[in-house]
N, C-alpha and C positions, 0 to 999 in steps of 0.2 A: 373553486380551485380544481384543477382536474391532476390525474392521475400521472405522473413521469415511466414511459414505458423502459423498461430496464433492458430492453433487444437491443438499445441506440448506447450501453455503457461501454465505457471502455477502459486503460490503465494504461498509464504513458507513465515507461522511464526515463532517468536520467532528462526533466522537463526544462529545466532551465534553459531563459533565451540563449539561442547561439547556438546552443550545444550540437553540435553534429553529430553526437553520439544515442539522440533519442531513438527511442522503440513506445511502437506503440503493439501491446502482446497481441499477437496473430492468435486465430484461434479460439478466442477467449469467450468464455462459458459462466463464468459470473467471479463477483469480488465480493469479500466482504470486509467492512472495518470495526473495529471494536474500538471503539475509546472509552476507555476507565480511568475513577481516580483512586488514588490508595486514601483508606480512612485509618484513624490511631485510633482507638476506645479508651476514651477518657472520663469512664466509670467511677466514681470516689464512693466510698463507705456512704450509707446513706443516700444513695438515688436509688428511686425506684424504680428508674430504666433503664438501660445502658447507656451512655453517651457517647460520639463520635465526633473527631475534628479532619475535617478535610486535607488531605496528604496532596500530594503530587499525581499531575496528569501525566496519564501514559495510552499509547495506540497502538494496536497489530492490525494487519492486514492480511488478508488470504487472499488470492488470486487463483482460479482454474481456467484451464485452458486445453483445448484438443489438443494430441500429437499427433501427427498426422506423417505417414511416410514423405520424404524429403525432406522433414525437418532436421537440421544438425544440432547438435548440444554444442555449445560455445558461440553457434552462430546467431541462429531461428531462435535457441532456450540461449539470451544474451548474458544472463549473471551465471556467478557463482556467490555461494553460500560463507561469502568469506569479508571481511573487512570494514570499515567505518566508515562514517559518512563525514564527507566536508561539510562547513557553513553553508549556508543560503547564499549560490550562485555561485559558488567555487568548487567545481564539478571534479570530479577525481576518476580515472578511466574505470569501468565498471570491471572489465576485465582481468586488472591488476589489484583492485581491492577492493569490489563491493558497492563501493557508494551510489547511491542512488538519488534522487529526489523524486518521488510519488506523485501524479496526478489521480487521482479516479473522479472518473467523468458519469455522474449520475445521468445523462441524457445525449442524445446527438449534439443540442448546442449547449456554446455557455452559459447561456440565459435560463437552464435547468442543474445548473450547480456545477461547482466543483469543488473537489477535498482535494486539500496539500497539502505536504509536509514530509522531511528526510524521515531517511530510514534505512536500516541494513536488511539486507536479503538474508536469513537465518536460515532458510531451506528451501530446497527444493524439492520434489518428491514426483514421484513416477507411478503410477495405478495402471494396471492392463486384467481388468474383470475378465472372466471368461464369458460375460454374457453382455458386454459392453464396449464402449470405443475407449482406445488410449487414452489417458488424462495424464498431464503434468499440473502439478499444485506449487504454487510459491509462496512463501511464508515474510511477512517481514516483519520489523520491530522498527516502531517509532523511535527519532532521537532524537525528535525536539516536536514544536508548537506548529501543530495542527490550523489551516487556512479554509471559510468558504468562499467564496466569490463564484459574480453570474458573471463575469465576464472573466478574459481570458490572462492567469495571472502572470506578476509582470515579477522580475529576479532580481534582485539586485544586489 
């Protein structure tokens, strides 16, 4: 098995077929995703180790990406930090409330993975180092089940 070069990733919003409103982030300097699941400790008198039952899965995502002069905010930076996500393929304008559907594309092609799944845009965030290049950061939160597929996923 060989190595997936991480220079070929990328993050497509708002991915559902059709959608005229996809972005795919300009720019972009890496993502990261986090999937967790919640545990209860269901310890009783008498064990001598703690116990755990598996709770409910959850996913954030982090996206970074250069800013670059000409870029606009509302245009170039497409979300705002605001609103919920529709069902699987019932797309909601990003503009008026948020909703998204997440691609991150672990390679140039399909056939090197992709994660999917809604999500709300919780922030945005702007860094200008003094010893560095502008960075925009966006922040999401999962709101539903998490997809891989090597090939290119379908909406429905």
């Amino acid at each position: 098995m060989s190595a997936i070069m991480g220079v070929n990733g990328k993050l497509v919003f708002n991915a559902e077929d059709g959608n005229t409103n996809q972005t795919v982030v300009t720019n972009l300097t890496s993502w990261t995703l986090d999937a967790t699941a919640d545990v209860a400790e269901a310890t009783i008198f008498g064990d001598s180790w703690k116990n755990y039952k598996a709770g409910l899965n959850d996913f954030t995502v982090t996206a970074e990406a250069l800013f670059e002069d000409g870029l606009t905010y509302g245009t170039d930076i497409p979300l705002t930090p605001t609103g919920e996500v529709d069902g699987l393929g019932s797309h909601t304008d990003p503009s008026s409330s948020g909703s998204i559907y997440l691609e991150l594309w672990l390679g140039a092609a399909e056939a090197n993975g992709i994660i999917y799944g809604p999500a709300i845009c919780t922030a945005i965030s702007f860094n200008t180092p003094v010893d560095g290049v502008a960075k925009v950061t966006y922040t999401f939160q999962g709101t539903g089940e998490l997809q891989y597929v090597t090939t290119e996923p379908t909406y429905s």
